[in-house]
Structure formats: structure tokens, C-alpha cells
C-alpha positions as CSV (number, residue, x, y, z in Angstrom):
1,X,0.0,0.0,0.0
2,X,1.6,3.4,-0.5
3,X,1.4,6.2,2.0
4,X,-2.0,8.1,0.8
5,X,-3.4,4.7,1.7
6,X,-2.1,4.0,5.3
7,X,-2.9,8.0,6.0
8,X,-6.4,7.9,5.2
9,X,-6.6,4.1,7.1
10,X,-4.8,6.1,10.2
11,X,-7.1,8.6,10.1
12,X,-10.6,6.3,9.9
13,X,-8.6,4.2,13.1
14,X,-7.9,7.4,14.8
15,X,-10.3,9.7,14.1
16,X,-13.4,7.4,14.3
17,X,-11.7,5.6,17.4
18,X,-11.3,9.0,19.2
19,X,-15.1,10.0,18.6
20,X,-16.3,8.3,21.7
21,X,-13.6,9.7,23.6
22,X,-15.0,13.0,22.3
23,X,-18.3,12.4,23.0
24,X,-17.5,11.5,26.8
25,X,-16.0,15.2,26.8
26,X,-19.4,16.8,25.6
27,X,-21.6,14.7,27.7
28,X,-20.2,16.4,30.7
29,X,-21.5,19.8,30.0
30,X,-24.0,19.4,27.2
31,X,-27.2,17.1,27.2
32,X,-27.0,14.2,24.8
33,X,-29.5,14.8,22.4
34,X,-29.1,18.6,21.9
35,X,-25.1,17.7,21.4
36,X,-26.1,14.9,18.8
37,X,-28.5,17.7,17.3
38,X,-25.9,20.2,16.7
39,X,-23.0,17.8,15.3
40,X,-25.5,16.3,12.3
41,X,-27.2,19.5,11.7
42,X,-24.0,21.2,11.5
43,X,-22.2,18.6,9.2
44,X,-25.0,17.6,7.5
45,X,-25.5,20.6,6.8
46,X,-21.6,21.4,5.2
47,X,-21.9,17.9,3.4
48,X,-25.0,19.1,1.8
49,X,-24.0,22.9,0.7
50,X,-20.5,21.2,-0.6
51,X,-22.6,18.4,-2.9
52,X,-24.9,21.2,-4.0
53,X,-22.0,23.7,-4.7
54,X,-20.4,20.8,-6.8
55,X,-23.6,19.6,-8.9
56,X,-24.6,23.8,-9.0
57,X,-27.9,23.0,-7.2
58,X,-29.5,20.1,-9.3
59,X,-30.3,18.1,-6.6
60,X,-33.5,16.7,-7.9
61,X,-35.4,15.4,-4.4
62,X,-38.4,14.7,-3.8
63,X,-40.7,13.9,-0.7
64,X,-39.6,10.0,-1.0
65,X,-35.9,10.9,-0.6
66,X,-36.4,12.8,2.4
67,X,-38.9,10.5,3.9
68,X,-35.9,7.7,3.3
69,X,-33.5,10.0,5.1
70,X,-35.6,10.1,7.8
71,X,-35.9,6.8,8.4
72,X,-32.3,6.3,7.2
73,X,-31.0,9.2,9.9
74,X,-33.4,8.2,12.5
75,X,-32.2,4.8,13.2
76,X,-28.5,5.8,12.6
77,X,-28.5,9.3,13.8
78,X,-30.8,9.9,16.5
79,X,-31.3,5.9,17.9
80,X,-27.2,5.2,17.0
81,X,-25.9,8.4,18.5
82,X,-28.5,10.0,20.7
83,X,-28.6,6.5,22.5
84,X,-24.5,6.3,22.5
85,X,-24.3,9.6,24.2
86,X,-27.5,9.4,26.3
87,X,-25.6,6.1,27.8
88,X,-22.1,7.4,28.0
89,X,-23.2,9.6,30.4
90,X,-22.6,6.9,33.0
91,X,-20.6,4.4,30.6
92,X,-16.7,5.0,29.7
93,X,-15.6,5.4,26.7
94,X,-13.5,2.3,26.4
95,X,-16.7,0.1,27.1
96,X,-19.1,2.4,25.0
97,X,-16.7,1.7,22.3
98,X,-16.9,-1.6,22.5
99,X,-20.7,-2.3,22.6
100,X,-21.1,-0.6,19.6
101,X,-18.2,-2.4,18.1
102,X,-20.7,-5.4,17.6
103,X,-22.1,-3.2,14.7
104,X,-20.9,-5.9,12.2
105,X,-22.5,-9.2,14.5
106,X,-25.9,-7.4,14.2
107,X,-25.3,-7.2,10.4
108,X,-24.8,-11.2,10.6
109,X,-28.1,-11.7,12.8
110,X,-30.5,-9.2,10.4
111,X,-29.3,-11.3,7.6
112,X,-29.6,-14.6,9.2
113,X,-33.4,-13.5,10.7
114,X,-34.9,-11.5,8.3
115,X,-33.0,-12.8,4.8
116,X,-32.3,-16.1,5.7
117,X,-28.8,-16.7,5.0
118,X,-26.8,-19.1,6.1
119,X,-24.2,-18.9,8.7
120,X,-20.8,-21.3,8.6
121,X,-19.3,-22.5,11.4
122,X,-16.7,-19.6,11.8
123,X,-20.0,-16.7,11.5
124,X,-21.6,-18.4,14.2
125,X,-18.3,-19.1,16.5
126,X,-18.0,-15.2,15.7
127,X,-21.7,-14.7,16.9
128,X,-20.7,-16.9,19.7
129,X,-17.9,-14.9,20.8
130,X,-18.9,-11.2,20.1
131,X,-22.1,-11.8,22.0
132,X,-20.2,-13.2,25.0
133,X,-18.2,-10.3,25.1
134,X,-21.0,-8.4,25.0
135,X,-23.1,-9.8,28.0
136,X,-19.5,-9.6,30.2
137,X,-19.5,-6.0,29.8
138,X,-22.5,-5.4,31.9
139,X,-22.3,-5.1,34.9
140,X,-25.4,-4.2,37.4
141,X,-23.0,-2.3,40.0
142,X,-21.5,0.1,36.8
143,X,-18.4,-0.6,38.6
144,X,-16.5,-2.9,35.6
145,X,-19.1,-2.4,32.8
146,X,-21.9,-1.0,31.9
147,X,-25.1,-0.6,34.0
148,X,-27.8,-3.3,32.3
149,X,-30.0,-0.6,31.2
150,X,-27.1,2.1,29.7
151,X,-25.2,-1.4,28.0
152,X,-29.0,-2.5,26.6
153,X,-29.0,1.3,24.9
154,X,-25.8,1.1,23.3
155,X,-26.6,-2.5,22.0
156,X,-29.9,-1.5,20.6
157,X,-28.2,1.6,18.8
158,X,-25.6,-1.1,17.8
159,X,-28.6,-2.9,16.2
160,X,-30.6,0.3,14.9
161,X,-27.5,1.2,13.2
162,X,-27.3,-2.1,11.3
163,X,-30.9,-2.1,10.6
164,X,-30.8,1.3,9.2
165,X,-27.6,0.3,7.3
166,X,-29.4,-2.2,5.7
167,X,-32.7,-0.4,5.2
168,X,-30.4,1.9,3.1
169,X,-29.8,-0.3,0.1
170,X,-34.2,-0.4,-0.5
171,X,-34.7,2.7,0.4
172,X,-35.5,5.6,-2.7
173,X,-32.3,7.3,-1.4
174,X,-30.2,9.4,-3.9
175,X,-27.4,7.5,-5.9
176,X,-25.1,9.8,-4.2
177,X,-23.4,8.8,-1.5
178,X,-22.1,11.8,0.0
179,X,-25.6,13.5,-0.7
180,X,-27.3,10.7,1.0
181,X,-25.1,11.0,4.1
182,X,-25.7,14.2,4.2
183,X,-29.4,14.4,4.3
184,X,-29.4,11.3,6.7
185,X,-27.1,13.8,9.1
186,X,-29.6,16.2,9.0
187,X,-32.7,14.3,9.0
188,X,-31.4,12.7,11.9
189,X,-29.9,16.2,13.3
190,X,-33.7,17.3,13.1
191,X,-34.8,14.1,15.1
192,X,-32.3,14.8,17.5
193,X,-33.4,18.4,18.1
194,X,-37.2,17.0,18.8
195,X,-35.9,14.6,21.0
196,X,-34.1,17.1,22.9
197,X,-37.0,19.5,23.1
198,X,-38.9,16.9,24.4
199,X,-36.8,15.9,27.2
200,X,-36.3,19.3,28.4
201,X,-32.8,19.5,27.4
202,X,-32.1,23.1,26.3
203,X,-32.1,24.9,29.6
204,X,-29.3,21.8,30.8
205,X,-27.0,23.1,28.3
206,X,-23.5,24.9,29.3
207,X,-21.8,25.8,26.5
208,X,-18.3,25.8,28.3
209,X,-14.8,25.7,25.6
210,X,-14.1,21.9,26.6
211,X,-17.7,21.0,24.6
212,X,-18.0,23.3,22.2
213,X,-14.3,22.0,21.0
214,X,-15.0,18.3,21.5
215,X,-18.3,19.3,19.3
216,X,-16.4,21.1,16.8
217,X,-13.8,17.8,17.0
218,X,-17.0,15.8,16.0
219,X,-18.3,17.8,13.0
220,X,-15.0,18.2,11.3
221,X,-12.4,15.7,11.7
222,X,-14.9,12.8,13.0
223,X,-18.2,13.6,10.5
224,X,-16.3,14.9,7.5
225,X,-12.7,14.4,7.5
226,X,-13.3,10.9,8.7
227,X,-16.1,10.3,6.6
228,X,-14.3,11.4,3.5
229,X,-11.4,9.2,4.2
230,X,-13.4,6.6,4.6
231,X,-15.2,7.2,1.2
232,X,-11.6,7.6,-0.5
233,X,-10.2,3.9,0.6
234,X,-13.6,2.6,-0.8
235,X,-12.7,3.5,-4.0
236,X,-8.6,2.8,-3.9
237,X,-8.1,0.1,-1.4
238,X,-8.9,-3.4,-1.2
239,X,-11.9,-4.5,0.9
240,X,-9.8,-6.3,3.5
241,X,-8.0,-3.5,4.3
242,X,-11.0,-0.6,4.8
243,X,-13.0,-3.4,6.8
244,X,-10.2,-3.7,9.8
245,X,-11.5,-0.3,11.1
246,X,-14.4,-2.8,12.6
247,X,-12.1,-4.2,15.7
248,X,-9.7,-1.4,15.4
249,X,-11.8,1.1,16.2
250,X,-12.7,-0.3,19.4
251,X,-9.0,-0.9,20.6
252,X,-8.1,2.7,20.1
253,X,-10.9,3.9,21.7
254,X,-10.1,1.9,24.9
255,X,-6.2,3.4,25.2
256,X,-7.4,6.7,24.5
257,X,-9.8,6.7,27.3
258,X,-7.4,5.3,29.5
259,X,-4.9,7.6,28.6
260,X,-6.8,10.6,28.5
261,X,-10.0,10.3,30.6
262,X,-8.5,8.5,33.6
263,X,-10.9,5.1,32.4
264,X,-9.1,2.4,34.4
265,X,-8.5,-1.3,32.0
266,X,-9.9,-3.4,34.1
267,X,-8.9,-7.9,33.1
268,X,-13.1,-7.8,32.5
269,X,-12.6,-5.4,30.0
270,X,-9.7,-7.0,28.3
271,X,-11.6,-10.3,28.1
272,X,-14.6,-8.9,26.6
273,X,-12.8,-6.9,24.4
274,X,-10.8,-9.8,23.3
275,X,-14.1,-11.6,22.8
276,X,-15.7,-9.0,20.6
277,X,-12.8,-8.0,18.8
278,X,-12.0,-11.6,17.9
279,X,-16.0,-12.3,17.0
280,X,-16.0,-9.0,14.8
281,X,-12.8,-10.4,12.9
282,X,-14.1,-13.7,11.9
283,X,-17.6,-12.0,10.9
284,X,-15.7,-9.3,9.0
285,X,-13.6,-11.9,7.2
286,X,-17.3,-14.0,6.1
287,X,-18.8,-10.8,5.0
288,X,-15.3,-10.3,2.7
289,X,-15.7,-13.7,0.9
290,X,-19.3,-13.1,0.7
291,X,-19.2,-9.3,-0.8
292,X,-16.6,-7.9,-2.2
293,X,-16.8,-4.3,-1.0
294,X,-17.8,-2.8,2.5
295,X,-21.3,-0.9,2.6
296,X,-20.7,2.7,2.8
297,X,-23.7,3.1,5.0
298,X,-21.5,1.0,7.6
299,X,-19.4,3.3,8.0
300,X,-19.5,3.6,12.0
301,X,-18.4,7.6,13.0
């Protein structure tokens, strides 16, 4: 690979690692859902104004394109996120992280429900493991996990995330993936912003300099500099290679909130990480011989 190629894979293992770290940051000072709001409305909202710069405003949507985002950006954007940050509230970063890292084992079990396809013996010794890993991390006292109710949360975003992914590929969105993304961020930014009225969030807010710059940290180097790596390797490097962002992402996110939020490593952690990590690698590694290219509505960031 040459170096274009390992800087835009550093960036999606860093940057989307370093997200939940960021989002621990916010949580502290801003409510979940209004912080969720502001990041997709505010990227969404640069994503869309660059792709309508670009094509010189013929966009061409309709009511069924925006009713697809919204469905598209609710269950990614507003049940994905708003849940990840309503949870990590009470949930490190490092065990946040690694709920949702069983984004790909919820792909497996949609497919296997709903479609019907079959499962080998290394998919379901993947299922085996990842969901193992899973049901370690909680833990009732919040003490070396998560709390049942914050871990069930994540895992559901984990699942609406997958869900929505693969909603995407029926529903009437545009061809354009970078439009797409960018009216799911802001159909989902909307969402958020409902949500967030409805929970009485607004008058919770404190807008101190540590969330405003994790925010900003969100909206440009995780939403668009991330994303836009991300779309780049699609395109240039092989699908083995853009897919190991699955149980990367997970591992960074764990030193980082050790290293920077004071998130002690406890050998619960390790083992479940182990666990999902290893259950994510042999699912990853099915999905490869099964499709060719990654989804670009899995991108996880």
C-alpha cells in the first residue's frame, strides 16, 4: 500500500476511534440529544451545501428521498448516536466503544433472521464470541461495565445502526453517497433536536470551551474528515483492508480513554474486548468472501 493509503486508514482508526472519547468530553456539560443535534445539523448541513456547490444546485429530491432519510438518519442518527451519548453519560468510553463495536454481528443476525442466510461454522463461532463479550461488559453495580440498562442502549443503537444500514440499500435514497449521508445527518440532526425539546434538554445546556471543542472535533475531523477518508479507501483500497476499522476502532478507543479520561482497564474489559474483537474479525472476514466491497452506509463515525 503506499502512504495516501495508510494515512487515510490512520485517520478512519484514529479519528473514528477517538469519537467516543469526544463524545465522553461533551456529555459532561452538554445534554446528549441537543449535542447529537448540533454535530448532524452542523455537518449535514456542510456535506449538503459542498454536494450542492459541486452539482450547481440540481439536486432533484423529492418527498420519498427525504422521507428515506428520515428513516435512514433516524435509526443511525438519533437511535445510533442520541442512544450512545444518552448512555455514555454513565458508561466509559473504552466500554461504550466496544458495545457498539458489535455493529458488524448485528449485520450477521439481520441477515440470518430476516433474509435467511446461512451462517458457517466460523459466522456463528463469531456470533458466539462477540455476543459473549458483550453480556461480560455489563455489569449491574457500573463498577467494571456497563449498567444493564445504559449497555442495553448502546446494543440497541448497535442494532438500529445495522438495521438502518441495511434499510439503506431499499430505500429511494439518492445514488449519491455523499448526498445521502448528508441528508441522513440532517434528518437525523432534526430528530435529534425533537428529542431534545422533548426531554427538556435546552435549559441543561452549558456551553463551556471543553464541549464546544470536542463538538467542533466531532463535526469536522470525525463527520467529515473521517467520513471522507473513509469514502476515498472505498474506492482505492482493497476491501480487506478498509473493513479492519471494525475491531480497530474499538482498541483505540479503549487506550485513549485510559490515557486521557482516567478510564481504568480493568482484566473484565480485556476479556470482553478480546471476545468482541475476535467475533468481529471472523464476521468481517465471512462478510469479505461473501461481498466484495464494504457498505458505505456501515461506516460507523
Amino acid at each position: 500500500m503506499n502512504v495516501r493509503v495508510w494515512a487515510a486508514l490512520g485517520t478512519i482508526y484514529v479519528v473514528w476511534g477517538s469519537t467516543f472519547l469526544a463524545i465522553a468530553i461533551v456529555v459532561r456539560d452538554l445534554p446528549p440529544f441537543l449535542s447529537m443535534a448540533i454535530r448532524h445539523l452542523i455537518a449535514g448541513s456542510l456535506l449538503f451545501a459542498w454536494v450542492w456547490t459541486r452539482r450547481r444546485g440540481n439536486l432533484r429530491l423529492g418527498a420519498r428521498q427525504w422521507a428515506a432519510a428520515v428513516v435512514f438518519g433516524g435509526l443511525l442518527f438519533l437511535v445510533g448516536h442520541g442512544g450512545l451519548a444518552w448512555a455514555q453519560q454513565d458508561v466509559p468510553s473504552g466500554i461504550a466503544a466496544l458495545l457498539v463495536g458489535t455493529i458488524p454481528l448485528w449485520f450477521a443476525l439481520i441477515a440470518w433472521v430476516a433474509v435467511g442466510e446461512r451462517l458457517g461454522g466460523r459466522a456463528l463461532l463469531g456470533l458466539v464470541l462477540g455476543f459473549a463479550g458483550l453480556a461480560l461488559l455489563v455489569d449491574p453495580s457500573g463498577e467494571e461495565g456497563a449498567k444493564p440498562i445504559a449497555a442495553a442502549v448502546i446494543a440497541f443503537g448497535a442494532f438500529a445502526w445495522a438495521l438502518g444500514s441495511v434499510l439503506s440499500r431499499r430505500l429511494p435514497l439518492p445514488g449519491d453517497t455523499l448526498l445521502a449521508a448528508a441528508m441522513g445527518m440532517l434528518a437525523g440532526g432534526v430528530l435529534l433536536a425533537v428529542a431534545s425539546a422533548f426531554a427538556g434538554e435546552f435549559g441543561d445546556a452549558h456551553f463551556t470551551p471543553e464541549a464546544l471543542g470536542a463538538t467542533a472535533y466531532m463535526i469536522v475531523v470525525g463527520s467529515l474528515i473521517g467520513f471522507s477518508a473513509y469514502v476515498w479507501l472505498l474506492k482505492v483500497a482493497p476491501a480487506s483492508t478498509v473493513s479492519t476499522y471494525a475491531y480497530v476502532n474499538p482498541v483505540i478507543a479503549v487506550v485513549l480513554g485510559w490515557a486521557f479520561n482516567d478510564e481504568v482497564i480493568t482484566m473484565r474489559t480485556l476479556l470482553a474486548g478480546a471476545a468482541i474483537v475476535v467475533g468481529v474479525a471472523l464476521m468481517v472476514g465471512r462478510s469479505l468472501e461473501r461481498e466484495p466491497e464494504p457498505s458505505l452506509s456501515s461506516a460507523r463515525g
